[in-house]
N, C-alpha and C positions, 0 to 999 in steps of 0.2 A: 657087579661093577663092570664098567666099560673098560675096554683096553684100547688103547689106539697101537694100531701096528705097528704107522711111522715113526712115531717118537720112544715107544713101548714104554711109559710113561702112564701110569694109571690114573686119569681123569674123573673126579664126580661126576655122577649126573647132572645135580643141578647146578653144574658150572656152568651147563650148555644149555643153561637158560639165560636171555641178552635183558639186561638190566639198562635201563634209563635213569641218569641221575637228576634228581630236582633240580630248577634251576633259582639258585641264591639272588635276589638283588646286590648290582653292581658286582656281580660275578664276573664279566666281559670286561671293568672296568681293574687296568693294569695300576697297582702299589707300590707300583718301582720307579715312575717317575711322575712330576705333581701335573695336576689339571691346568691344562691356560684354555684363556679365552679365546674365541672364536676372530677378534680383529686385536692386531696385536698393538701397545702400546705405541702412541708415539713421543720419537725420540724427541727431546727437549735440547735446544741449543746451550750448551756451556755457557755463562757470560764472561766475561772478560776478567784475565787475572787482577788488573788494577782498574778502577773505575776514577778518572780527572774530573772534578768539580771547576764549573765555570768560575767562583770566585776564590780571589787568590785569600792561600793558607787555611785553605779547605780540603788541600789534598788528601784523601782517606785512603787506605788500601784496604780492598774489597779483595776476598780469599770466592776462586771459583765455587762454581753451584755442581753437585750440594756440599752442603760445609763439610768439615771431616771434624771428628772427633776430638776437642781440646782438650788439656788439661789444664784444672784452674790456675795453675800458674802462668799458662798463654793467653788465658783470658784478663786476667790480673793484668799482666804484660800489657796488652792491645788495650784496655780502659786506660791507663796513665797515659800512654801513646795518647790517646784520645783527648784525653783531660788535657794535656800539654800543648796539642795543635789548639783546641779550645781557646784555652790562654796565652797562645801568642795572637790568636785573630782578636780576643778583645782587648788588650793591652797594647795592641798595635798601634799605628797610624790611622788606622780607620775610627777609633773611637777618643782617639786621644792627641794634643797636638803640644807638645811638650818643646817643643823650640819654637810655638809661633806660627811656622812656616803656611798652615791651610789657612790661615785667622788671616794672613794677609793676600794670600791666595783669592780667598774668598770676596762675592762682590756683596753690599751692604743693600739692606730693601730701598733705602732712598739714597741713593750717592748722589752727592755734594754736588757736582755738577749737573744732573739732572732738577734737583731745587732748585737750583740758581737759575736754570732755563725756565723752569715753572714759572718762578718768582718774576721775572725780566720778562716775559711775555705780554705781547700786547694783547691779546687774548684773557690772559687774567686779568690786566690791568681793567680791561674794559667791562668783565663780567666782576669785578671786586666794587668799581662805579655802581652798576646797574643795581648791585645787591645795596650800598649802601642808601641810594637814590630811593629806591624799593620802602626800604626798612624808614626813612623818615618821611617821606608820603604816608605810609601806614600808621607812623608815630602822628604826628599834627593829624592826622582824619580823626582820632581817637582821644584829642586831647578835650574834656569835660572840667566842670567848675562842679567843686563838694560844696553841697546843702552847707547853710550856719557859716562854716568859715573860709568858707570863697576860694579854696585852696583848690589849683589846677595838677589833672593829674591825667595819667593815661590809662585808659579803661577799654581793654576791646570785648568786651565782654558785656551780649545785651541782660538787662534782667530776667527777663526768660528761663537765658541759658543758666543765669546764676541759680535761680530757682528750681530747676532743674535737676542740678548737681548739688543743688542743699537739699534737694528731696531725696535723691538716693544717700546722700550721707544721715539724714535723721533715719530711713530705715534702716541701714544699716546701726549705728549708734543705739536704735531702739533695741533693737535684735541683740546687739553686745548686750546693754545694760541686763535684760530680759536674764540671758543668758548666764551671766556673773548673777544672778538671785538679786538683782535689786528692788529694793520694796519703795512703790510708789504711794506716794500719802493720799488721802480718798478727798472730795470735793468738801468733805464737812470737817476736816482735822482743821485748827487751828491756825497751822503753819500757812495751807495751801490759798486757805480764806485771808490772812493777811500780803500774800502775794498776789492774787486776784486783786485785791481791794488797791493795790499799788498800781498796778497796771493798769485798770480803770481809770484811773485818775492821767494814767502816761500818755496812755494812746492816742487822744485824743489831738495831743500837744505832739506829737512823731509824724504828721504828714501822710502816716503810713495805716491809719485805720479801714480806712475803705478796701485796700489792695491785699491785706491780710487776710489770714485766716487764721488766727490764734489759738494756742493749744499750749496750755501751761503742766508742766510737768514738774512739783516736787517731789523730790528723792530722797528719801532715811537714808542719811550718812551724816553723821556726827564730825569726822575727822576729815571731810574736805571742804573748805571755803571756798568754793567757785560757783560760779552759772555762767549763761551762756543763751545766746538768743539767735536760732538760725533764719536763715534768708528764708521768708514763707510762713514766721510769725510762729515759728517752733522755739518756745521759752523752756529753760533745764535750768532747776536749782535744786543745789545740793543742800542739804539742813541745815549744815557744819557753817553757813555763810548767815545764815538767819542768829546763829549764837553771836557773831562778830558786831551784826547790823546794829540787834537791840532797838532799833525804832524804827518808825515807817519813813522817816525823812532817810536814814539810811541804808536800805532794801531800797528808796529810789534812787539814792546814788547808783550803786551796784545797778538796779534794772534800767536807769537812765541812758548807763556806759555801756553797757550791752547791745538798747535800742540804735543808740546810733550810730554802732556799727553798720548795722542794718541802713540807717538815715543816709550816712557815707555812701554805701557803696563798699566799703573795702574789703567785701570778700572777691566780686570782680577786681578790683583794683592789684588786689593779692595774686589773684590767678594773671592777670594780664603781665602783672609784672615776672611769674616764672617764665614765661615766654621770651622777654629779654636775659635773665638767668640762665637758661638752656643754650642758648644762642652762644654766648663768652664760655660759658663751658667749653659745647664740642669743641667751637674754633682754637681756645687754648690746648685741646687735646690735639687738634690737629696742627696747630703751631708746633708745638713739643715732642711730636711725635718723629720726626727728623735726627732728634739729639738720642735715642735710644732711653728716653722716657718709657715706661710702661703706662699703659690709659687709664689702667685701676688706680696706679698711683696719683697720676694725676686729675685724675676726675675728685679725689678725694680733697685733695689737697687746692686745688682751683674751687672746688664747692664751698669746704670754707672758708677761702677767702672771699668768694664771694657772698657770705650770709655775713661777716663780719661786715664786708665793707657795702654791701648794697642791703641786702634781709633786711638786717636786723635794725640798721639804721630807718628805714619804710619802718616796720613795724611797731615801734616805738614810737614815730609820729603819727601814725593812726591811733596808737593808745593816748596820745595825749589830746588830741583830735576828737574824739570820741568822749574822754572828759570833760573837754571843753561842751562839748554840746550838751551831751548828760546833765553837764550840772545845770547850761542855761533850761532843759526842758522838766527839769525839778521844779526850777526853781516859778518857771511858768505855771508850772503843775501846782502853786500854791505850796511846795514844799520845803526845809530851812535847808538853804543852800550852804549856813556854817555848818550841818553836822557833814559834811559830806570831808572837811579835814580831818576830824576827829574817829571820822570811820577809818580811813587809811594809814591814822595811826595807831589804833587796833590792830589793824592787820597787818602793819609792820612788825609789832609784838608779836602778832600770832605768828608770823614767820621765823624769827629769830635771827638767826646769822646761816642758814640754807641757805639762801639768795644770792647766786654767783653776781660779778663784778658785773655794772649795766652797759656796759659793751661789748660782753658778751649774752647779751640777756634779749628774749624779745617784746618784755617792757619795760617801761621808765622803773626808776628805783621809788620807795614810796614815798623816802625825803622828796625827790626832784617832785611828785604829784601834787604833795603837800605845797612846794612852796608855788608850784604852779597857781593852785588851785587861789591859793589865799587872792594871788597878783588878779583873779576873775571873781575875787566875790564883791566888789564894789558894785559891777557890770551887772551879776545874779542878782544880786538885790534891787536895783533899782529896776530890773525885768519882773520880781516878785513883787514891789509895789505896784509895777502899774497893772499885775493883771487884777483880776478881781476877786483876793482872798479874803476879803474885810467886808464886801459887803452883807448885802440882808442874804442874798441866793449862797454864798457860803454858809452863814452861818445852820441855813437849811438843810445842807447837802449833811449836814452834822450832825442836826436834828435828826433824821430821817437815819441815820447810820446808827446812832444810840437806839435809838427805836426798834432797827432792825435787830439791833445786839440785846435788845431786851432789856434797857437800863430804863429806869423811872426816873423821870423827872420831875421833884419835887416844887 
């Protein structure tokens, strides 16, 4: 063993050998105080202890950034606070006006004196002339005389365009029916051959053979009594009308009253006349619209009075219009222009007591047909004499029909 002098202190040997100690990761790295980053945060402005809201009784009070630590009873607290500004701003003046005082405040979309300046201007007065100057120029340029009973009416609408718009409504219509499963009767059923054989015999007598292009459609339905003949020679019969007929003299009523709608004209006639209909409309909505009228209510209410007082009244003299010609092209047609009463008092019975009051209706009631009808059969008849039912070429055309039907003649 080593002695050292100075200290006299006995020291190992291998004390006096110099040791290196390993070095640890993050040994250099001091645990006494934490690590920051290299560029130090920045500082963020306080915002303002109370924050003003532009609109009144909005005032909120905003606690500086960052919040501190509530307890729910501070928060409780600040939500009523909340709730309570809430409900003074909607219960205020601003949403509510409980003496009045904004309501008169307030100025009106059309005020009284601004109408009156309207109304009183020469300016209107001059453009109110011009329009109605306009409107009966247009009226007399369109005024026409109806086929059969001479009756003048206003029609701005050329055939064409009627035809036209009866074409897109039988596509359409076809398409409906198609649609609801309607079953159309085939060219050899019974039914469809007795309404061909009707029509054969009409057409001729309708002015309207040439121009046409006829396409008769019957329809299985038992439970509707109607048909229907659009502009274009497009014929729709429902079966439900063939139980009512019972003979061929009355299927030509029915197809007679149908054709001369067509004869007429009065589906232009009908259309020409919504034209004026639309016209009294707007302008009563715009009449009314002054007094604090709503336009939904009044469109409703102007509409029906005008289907009572103009509609319905048109429409019902074209249905009787249409009778009138029907029965005289029956009765041309060689066929008995009496049963044509006796049909529509069937079908008075078929109806029952449905049949709303005829002033509100947009046809004649069937008594008023009836007694029409009677006042034109002197007229039909002596039209049925003179054509040529009785002679030898009738009696042929009758011959050759049994023949067709297969009956032997003994």
């Amino acid at each position: 063993m080593f002695k050292a002098s100075l200290f006299r202190i006995p020291i190992p040997a291998r004390a006096l050998v110099l040791r290196v100690p390993a070095r640890r990761p993050f040994a250099a790295v001091s645990t006494a105080r934490p690590i920051t980053c290299r560029y130090p945060r920045p500082r963020i402005p306080a915002a303002p202890a109370t924050a003003t809201a532009t609109r009144p009784g909005a005032n909120l009070s905003r606690p500086a950034w960052p919040l501190p630590a509530r307890s729910r009873q501070q928060q409780q607290q600040q939500q009523q606070q909340q709730q309570q500004q809430r409900r003074v701003y909607h219960q205020g003046h601003f949403y509510h006006d409980p003496d009045g005082s904004r309501r008169r405040q307030a100025e009106t979309l059309l005020p009284r004196h601004r109408v009156v300046r309207f109304v009183r201007s020469p300016i209107t007065h001059g453009f109110v002339l011009a329009c109605i100057g306009a409107a009966l120029a247009f009226y007399f340029a369109n005024l026409e005389t109806v086929p059969v009973s001479g009756r003048t009416r206003f029609n701005a609408y050329s055939a064409k365009t009627v035809r036209e718009t009866a074409d897109l409504q039988y596509r359409a219509m076809l398409a409906d029916l198609q649609r609801q499963g309607a079953r159309f009767l085939p060219d050899h059923d019974p039914r469809t051959r007795r309404v061909k054989r009707v029509m054969r015999k009409l057409i001729p007598f309708s002015g309207m053979g040439d121009d046409e292009h006829w396409e008769i459609f019957v329809i299985e339905d038992p439970k509707t009594a109607n048909a229907f003949v659009l502009p274009g020679g497009k014929v729709f019969v429902f079966s439900g009308i063939l139980n009512v007929a019972r003979s061929d003299s009355a299927v030509a009523t029915v197809l007679g009253h149908e054709i001369a709608h067509n004869v007429a004209g009065h589906v232009g006639e009908r259309m020409s006349q919504q034209i004026g209909t639309n016209i009294l409309l707007y302008a009563s909505i715009i009449a009314l619209a002054p007094f604090g009228i709503l336009p939904v209510l009044t469109g409703a209410l102007v509409n029906r009075v005008l289907d009572v007082v103009f509609s319905h009244p048109m429409s019902r003299k074209q249905e009787t219009e249409a009778d009138y010609i029907g029965l005289m092209m029956m009765a041309e047609a060689c066929y008995d222009p009496e049963e044509a009463p006796a049909f529509w008092a069937r079908m008075e019975a078929a109806a029952g007591d449905s049949q709303p009051p005829e002033w509100l209706s947009t046809h004649p009631s069937n008594e008023t047909r009836i007694k029409k009808i009677q006042g034109w059969l002197p007229a039909a008849l002596e039209k049925r004499a003179a054509s040529d039912c009785y002679t030898t070429s009738a009696f042929a055309d009758r011959f050759k029909r049994a023949l067709s039907l297969g009956i032997v003649v003994v």
